[in-house]
N, C-alpha and C positions, 0 to 999 in steps of 0.2 A: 938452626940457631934462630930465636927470635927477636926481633928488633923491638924496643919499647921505647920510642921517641914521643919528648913532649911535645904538642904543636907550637909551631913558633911562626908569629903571624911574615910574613914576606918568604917565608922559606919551601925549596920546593920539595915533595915528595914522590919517589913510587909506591905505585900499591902493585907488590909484585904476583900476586892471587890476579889482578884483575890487568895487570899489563897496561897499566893507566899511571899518568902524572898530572902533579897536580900542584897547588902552592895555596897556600893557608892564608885565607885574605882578613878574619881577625878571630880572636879566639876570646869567648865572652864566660868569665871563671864563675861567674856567679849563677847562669842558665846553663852551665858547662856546654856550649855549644859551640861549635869547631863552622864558620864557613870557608868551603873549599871553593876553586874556581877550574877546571880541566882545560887541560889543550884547546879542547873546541869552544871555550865561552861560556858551557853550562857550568852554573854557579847550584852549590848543594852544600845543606845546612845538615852536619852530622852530630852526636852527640861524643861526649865522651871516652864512654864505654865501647860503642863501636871503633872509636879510634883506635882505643888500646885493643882490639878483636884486632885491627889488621895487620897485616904483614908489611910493612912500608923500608924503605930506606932512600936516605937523602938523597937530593941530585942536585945537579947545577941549574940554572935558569935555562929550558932550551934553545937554540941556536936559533936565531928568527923571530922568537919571540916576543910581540910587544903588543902593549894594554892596547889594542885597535879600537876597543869598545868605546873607552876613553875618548880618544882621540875622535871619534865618528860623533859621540855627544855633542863636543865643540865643534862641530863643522856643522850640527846640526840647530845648534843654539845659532850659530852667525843667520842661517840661511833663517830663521825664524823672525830673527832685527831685523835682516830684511825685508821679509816678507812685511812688518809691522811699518816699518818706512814707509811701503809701497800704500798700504792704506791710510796713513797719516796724508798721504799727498791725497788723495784719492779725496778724505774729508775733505782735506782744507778747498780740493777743487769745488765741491758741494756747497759749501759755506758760502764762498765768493758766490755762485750764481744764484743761491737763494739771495743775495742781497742785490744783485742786480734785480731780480725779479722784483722783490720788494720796493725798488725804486722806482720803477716802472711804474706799479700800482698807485706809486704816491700822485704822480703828476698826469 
């Protein structure tokens, strides 16, 4: 029996040929291109036509499941302010001793 589902962007799917899931992260009607995201994080841009080729049928969100990727971005932008902190000090240390220096010279 063949399933013919439309992609529906948030929703999850298997592909039961390939024993893979998967969830539709947005569906672009005008370049009919379908991006999928897999259990493992690889993110793959399908067409159409391939979609309607597969075998699929709905599932739930898996058990465990959550945008890690996401979440590691923002842990990865903090550590980057900081990093930017740590050289804002680092200048402003420079500045001051160039101006010490600078006064030195004067007198």
């Amino acid at each position: 029996m063949s399933r013919d589902y439309e992609p529906v962007k948030g929703q999850w799917y298997e592909n039961l040929e390939e024993d893979e899931s998967f969830r539709v992260l947005s569906v672009d009607e005008d370049s009919e291109l379908i991006e999928i995201e897999y259990l493992d994080g690889e993110i793959e841009e399908i067409d159409l036509e391939a979609w309607h080729e597969m075998d699929l049928e709905r599932t739930e969100e898996p058990e465990g499941w959550s945008e890690s990727g996401d979440e590691d971005e923002d842990e990865e932008e903090d550590d980057d302010d900081d990093w930017e902190d740590d050289d804002d000090d680092d200048d402003d240390d420079d500045w001051e001793e160039e101006d010490d220096d600078d006064d030195r010279d004067r007198y």
